[in-house]
mmCIF file of the N, C-alpha and C atoms, coordinates in Angstrom:
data_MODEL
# 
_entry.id   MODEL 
# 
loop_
_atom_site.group_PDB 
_atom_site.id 
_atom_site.type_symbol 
_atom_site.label_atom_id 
_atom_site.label_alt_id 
_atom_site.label_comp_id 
_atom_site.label_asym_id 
_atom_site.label_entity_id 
_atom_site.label_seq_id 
_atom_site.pdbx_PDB_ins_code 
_atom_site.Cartn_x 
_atom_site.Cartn_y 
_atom_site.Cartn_z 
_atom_site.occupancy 
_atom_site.B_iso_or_equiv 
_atom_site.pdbx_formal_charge 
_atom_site.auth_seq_id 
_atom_site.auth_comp_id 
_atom_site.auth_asym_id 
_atom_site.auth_atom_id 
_atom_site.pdbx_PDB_model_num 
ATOM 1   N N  . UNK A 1 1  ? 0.838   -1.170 0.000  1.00 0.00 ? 1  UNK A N  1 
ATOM 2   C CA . UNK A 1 1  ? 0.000   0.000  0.000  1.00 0.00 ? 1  UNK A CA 1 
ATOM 3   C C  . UNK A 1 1  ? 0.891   1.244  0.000  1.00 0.00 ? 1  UNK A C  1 
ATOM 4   N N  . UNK A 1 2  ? 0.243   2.456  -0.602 1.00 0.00 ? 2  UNK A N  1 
ATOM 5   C CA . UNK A 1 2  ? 1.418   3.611  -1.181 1.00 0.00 ? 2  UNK A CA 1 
ATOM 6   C C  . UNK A 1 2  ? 1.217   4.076  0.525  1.00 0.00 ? 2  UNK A C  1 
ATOM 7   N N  . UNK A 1 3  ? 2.592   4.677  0.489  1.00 0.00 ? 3  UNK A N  1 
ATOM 8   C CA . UNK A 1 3  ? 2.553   5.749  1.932  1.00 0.00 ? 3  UNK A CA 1 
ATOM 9   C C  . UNK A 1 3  ? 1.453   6.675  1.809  1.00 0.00 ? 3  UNK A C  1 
ATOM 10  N N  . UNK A 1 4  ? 0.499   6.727  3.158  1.00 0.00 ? 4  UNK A N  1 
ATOM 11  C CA . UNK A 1 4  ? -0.632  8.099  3.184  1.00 0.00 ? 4  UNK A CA 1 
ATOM 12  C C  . UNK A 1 4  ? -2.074  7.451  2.880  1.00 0.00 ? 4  UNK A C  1 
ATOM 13  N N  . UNK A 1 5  ? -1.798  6.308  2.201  1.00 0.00 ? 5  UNK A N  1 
ATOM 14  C CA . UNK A 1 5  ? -3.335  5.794  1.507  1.00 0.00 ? 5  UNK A CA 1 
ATOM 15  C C  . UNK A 1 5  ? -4.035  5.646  3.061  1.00 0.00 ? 5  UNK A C  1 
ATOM 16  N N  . UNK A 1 6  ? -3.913  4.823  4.111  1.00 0.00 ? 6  UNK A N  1 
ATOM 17  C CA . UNK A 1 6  ? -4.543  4.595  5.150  1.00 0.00 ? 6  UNK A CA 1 
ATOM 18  C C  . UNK A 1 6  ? -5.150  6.119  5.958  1.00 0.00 ? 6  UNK A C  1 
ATOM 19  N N  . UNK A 1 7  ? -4.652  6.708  5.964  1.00 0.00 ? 7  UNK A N  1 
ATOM 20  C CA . UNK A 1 7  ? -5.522  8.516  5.865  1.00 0.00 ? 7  UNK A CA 1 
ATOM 21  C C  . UNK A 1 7  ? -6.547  8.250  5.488  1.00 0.00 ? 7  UNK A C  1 
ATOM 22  N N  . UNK A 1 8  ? -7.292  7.928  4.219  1.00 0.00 ? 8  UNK A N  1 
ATOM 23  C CA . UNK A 1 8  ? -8.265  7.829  3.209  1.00 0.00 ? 8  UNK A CA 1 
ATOM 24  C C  . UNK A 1 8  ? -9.206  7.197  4.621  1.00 0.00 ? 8  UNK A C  1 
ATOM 25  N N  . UNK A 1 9  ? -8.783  6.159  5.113  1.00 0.00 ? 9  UNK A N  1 
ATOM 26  C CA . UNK A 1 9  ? -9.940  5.367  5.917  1.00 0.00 ? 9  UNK A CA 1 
ATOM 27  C C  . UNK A 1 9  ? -9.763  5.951  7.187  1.00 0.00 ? 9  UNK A C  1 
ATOM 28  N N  . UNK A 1 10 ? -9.180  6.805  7.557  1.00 0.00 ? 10 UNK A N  1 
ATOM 29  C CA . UNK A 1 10 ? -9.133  7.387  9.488  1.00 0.00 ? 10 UNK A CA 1 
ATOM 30  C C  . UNK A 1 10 ? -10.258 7.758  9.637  1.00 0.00 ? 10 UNK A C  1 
ATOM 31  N N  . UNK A 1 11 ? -11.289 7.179  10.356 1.00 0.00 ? 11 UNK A N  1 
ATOM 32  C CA . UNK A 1 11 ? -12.605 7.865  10.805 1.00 0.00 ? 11 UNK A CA 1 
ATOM 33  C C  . UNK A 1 11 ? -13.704 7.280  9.933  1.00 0.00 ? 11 UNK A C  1 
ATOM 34  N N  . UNK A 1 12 ? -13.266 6.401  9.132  1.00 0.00 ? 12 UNK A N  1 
ATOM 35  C CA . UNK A 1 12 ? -14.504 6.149  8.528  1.00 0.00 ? 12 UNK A CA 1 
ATOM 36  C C  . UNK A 1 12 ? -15.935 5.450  9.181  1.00 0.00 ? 12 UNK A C  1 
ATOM 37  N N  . UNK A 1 13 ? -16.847 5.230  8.340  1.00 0.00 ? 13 UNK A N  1 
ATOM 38  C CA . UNK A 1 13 ? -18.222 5.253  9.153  1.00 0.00 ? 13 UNK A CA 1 
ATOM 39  C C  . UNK A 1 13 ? -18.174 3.610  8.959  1.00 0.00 ? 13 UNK A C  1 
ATOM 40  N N  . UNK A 1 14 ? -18.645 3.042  9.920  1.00 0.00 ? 14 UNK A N  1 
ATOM 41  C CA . UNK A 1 14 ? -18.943 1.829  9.730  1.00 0.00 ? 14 UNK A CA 1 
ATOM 42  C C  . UNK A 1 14 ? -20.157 1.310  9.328  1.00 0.00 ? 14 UNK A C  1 
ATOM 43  N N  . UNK A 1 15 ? -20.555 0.232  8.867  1.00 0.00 ? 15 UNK A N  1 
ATOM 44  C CA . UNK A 1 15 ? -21.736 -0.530 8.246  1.00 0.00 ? 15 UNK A CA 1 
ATOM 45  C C  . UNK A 1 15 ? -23.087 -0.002 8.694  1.00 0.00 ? 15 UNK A C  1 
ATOM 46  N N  . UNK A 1 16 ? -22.902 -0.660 9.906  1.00 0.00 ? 16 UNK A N  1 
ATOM 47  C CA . UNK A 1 16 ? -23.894 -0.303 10.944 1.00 0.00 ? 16 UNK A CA 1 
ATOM 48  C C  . UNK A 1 16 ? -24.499 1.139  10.964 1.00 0.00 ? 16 UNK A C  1 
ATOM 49  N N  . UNK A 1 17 ? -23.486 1.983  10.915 1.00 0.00 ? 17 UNK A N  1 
ATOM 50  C CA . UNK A 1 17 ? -24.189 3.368  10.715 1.00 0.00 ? 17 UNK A CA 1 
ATOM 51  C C  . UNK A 1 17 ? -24.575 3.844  9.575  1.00 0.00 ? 17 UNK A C  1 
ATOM 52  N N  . UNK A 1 18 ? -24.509 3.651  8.940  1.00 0.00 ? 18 UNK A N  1 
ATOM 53  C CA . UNK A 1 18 ? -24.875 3.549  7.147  1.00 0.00 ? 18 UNK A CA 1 
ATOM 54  C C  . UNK A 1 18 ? -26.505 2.903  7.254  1.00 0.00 ? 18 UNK A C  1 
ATOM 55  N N  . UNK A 1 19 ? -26.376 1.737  7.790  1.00 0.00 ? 19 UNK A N  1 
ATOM 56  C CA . UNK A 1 19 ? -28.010 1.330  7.537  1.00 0.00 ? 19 UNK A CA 1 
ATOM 57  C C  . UNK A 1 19 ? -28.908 1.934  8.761  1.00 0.00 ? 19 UNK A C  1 
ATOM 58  N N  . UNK A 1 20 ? -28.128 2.172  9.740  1.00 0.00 ? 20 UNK A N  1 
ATOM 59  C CA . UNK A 1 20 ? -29.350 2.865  10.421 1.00 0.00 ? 20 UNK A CA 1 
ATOM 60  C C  . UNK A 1 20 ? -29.773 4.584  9.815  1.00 0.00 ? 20 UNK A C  1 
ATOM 61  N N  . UNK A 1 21 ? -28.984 4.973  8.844  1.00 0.00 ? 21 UNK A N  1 
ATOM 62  C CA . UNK A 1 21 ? -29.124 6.039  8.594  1.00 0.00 ? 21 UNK A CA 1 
ATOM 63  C C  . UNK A 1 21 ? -30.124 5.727  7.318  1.00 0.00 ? 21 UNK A C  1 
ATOM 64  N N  . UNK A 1 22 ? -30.154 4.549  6.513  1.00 0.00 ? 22 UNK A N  1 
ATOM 65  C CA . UNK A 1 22 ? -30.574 4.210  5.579  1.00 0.00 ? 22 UNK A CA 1 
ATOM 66  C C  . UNK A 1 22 ? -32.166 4.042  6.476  1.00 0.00 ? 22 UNK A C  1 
ATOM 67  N N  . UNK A 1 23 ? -32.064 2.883  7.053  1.00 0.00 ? 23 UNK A N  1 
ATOM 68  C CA . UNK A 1 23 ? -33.705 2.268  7.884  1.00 0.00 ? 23 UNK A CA 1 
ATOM 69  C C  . UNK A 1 23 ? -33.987 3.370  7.948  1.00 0.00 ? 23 UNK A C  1 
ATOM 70  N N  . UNK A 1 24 ? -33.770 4.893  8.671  1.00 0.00 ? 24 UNK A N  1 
ATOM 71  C CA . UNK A 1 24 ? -34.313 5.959  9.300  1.00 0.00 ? 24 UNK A CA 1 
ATOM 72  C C  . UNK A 1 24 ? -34.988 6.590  7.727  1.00 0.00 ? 24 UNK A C  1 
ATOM 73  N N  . UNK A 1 25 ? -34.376 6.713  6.433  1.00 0.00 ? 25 UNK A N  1 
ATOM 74  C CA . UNK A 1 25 ? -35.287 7.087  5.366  1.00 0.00 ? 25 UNK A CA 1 
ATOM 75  C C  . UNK A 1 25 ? -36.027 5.869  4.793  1.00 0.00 ? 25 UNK A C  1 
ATOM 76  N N  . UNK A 1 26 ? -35.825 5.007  4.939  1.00 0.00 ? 26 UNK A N  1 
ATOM 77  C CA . UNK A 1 26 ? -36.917 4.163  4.824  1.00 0.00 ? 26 UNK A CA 1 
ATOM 78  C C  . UNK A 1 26 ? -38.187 4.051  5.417  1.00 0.00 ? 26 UNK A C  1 
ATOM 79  N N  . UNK A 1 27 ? -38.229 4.412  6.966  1.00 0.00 ? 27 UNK A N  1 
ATOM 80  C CA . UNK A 1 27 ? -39.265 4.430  7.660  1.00 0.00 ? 27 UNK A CA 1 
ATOM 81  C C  . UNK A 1 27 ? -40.105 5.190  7.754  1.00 0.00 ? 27 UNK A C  1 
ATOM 82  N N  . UNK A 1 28 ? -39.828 6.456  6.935  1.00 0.00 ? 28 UNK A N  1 
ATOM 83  C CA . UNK A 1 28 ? -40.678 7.550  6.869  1.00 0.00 ? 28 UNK A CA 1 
ATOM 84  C C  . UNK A 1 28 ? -41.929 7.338  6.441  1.00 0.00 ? 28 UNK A C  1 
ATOM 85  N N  . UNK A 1 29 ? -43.097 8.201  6.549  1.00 0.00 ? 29 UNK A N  1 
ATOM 86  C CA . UNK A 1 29 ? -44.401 7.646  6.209  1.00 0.00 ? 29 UNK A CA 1 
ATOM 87  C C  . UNK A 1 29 ? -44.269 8.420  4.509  1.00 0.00 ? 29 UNK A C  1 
ATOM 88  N N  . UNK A 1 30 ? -45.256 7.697  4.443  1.00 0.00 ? 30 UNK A N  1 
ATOM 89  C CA . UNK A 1 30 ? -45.734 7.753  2.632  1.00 0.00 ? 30 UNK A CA 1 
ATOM 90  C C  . UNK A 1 30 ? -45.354 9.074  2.122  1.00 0.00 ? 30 UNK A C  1 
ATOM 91  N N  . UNK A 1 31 ? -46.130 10.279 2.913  1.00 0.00 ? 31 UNK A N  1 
ATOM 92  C CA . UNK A 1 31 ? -45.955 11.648 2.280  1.00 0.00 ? 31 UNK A CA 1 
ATOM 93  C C  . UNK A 1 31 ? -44.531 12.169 2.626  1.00 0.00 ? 31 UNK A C  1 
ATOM 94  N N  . UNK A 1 32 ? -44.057 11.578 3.433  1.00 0.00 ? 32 UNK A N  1 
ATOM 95  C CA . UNK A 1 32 ? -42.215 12.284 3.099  1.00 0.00 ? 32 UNK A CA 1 
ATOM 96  C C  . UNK A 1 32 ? -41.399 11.370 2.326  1.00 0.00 ? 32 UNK A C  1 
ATOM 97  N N  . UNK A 1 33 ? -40.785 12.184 1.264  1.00 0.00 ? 33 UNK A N  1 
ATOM 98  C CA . UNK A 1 33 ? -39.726 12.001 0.611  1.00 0.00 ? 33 UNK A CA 1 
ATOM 99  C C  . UNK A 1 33 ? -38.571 12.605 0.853  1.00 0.00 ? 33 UNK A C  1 
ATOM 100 N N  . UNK A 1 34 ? -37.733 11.564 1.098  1.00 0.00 ? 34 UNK A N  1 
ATOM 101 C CA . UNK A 1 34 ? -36.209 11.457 1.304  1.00 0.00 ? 34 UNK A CA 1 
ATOM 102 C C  . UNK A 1 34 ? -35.604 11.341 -0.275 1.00 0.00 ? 34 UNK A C  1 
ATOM 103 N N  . UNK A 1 35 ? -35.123 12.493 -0.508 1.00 0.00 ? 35 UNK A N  1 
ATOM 104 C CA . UNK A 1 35 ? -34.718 12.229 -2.030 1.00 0.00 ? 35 UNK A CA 1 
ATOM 105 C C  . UNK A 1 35 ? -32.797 12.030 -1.913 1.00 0.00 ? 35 UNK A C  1 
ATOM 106 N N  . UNK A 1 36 ? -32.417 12.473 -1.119 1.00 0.00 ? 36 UNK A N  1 
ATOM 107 C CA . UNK A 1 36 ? -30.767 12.929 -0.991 1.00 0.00 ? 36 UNK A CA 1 
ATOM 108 C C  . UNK A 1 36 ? -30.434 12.697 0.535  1.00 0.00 ? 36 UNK A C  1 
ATOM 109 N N  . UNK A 1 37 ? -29.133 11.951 0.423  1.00 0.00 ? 37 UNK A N  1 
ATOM 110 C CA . UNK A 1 37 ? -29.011 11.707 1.652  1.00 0.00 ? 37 UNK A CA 1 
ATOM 111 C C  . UNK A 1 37 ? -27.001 12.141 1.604  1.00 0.00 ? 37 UNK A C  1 
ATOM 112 N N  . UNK A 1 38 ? -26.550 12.923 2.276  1.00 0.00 ? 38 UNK A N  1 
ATOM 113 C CA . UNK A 1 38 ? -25.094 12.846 2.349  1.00 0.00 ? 38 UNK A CA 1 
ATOM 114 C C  . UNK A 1 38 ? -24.621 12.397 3.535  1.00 0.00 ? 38 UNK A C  1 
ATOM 115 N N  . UNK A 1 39 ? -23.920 11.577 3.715  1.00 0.00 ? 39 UNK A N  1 
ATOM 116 C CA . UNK A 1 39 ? -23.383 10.680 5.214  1.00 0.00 ? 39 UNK A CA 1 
ATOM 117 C C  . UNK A 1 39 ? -21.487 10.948 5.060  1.00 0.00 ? 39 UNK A C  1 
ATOM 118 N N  . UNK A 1 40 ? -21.329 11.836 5.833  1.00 0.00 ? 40 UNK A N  1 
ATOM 119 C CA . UNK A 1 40 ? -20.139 11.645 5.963  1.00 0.00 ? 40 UNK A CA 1 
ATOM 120 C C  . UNK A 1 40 ? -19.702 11.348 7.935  1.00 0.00 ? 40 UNK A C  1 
ATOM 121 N N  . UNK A 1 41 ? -18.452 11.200 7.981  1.00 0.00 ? 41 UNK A N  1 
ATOM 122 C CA . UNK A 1 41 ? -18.237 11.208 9.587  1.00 0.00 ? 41 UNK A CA 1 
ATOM 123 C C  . UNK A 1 41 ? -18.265 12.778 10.258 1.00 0.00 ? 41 UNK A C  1 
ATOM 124 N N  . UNK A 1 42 ? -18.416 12.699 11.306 1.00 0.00 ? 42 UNK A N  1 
ATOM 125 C CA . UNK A 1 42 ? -18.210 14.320 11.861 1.00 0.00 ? 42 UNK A CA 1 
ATOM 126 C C  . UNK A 1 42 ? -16.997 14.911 11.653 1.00 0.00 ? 42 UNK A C  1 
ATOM 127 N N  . UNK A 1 43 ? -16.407 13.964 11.684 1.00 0.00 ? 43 UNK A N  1 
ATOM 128 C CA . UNK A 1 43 ? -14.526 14.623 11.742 1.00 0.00 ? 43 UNK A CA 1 
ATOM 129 C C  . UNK A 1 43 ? -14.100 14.493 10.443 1.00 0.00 ? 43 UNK A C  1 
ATOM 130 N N  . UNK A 1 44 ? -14.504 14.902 9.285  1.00 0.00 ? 44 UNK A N  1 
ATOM 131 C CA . UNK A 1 44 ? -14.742 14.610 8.071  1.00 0.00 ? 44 UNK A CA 1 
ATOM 132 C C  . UNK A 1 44 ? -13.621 15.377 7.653  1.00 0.00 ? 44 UNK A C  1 
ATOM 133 N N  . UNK A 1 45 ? -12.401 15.204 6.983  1.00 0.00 ? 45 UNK A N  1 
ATOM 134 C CA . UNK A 1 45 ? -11.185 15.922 6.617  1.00 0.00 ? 45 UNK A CA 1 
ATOM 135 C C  . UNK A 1 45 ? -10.780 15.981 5.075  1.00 0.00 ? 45 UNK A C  1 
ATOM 136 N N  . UNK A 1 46 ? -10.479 17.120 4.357  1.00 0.00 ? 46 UNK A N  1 
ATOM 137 C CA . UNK A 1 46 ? -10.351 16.994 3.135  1.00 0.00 ? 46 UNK A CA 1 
ATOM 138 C C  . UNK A 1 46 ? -8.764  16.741 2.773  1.00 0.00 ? 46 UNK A C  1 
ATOM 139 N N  . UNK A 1 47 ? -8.049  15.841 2.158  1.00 0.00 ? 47 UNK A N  1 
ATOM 140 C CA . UNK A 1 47 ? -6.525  15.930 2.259  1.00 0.00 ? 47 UNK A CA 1 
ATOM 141 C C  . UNK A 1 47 ? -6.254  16.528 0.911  1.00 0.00 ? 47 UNK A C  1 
ATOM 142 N N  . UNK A 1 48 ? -5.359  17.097 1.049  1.00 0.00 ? 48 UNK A N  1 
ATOM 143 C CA . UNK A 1 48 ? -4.492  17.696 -0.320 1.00 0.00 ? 48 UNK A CA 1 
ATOM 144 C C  . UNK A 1 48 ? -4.167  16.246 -0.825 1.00 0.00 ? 48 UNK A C  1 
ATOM 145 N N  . UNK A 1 49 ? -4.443  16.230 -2.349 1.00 0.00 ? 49 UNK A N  1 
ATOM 146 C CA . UNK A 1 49 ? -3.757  15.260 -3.312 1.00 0.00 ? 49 UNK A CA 1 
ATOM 147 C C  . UNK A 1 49 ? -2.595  15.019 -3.214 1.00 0.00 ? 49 UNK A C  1 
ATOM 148 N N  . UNK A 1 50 ? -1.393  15.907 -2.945 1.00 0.00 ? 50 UNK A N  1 
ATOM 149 C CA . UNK A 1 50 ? -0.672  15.562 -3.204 1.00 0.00 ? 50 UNK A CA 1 
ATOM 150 C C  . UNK A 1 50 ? 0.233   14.894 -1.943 1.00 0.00 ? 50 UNK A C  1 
ATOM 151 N N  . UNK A 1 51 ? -0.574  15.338 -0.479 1.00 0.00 ? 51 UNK A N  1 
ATOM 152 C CA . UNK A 1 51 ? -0.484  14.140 0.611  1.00 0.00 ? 51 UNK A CA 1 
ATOM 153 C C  . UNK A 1 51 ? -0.438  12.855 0.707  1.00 0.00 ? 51 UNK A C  1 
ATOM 154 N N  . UNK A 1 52 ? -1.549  12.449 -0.152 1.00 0.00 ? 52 UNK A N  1 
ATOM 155 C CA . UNK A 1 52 ? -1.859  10.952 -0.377 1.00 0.00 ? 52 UNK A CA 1 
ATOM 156 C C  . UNK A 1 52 ? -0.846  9.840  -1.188 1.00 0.00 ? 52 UNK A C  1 
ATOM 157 N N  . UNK A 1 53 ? -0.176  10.187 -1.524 1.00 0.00 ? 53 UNK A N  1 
ATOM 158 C CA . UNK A 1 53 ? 0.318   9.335  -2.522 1.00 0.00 ? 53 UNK A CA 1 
ATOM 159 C C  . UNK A 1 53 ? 1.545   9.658  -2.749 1.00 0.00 ? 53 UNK A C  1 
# 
């Protein structure tokens, strides 16, 4: 693995929170639509490109 790639995954969201975020727009009643959903972690970090690799 290139030096820096493991950055990419620090903090990532696990399974589990993904589908409960998923079940929660699923469960909505008929008249709400969930059209867009963005899931990132709280500590959500943007790296310079040229960090990574």
């Amino acid at each position: 693995m290139k030096p820096g790639i493991d950055k990419i995954y620090e903090g990532a969201i696990d399974a589990e929170s993904i589908a409960r975020a998923i079940a929660f727009a699923i469960k909505q009643p008929e008249n709400v639509a969930i059209n867009e959903m963005i899931i990132r972690p709280t500590s959500h970090r943007t790296f310079p490109q040229e960090n990574l690799f």
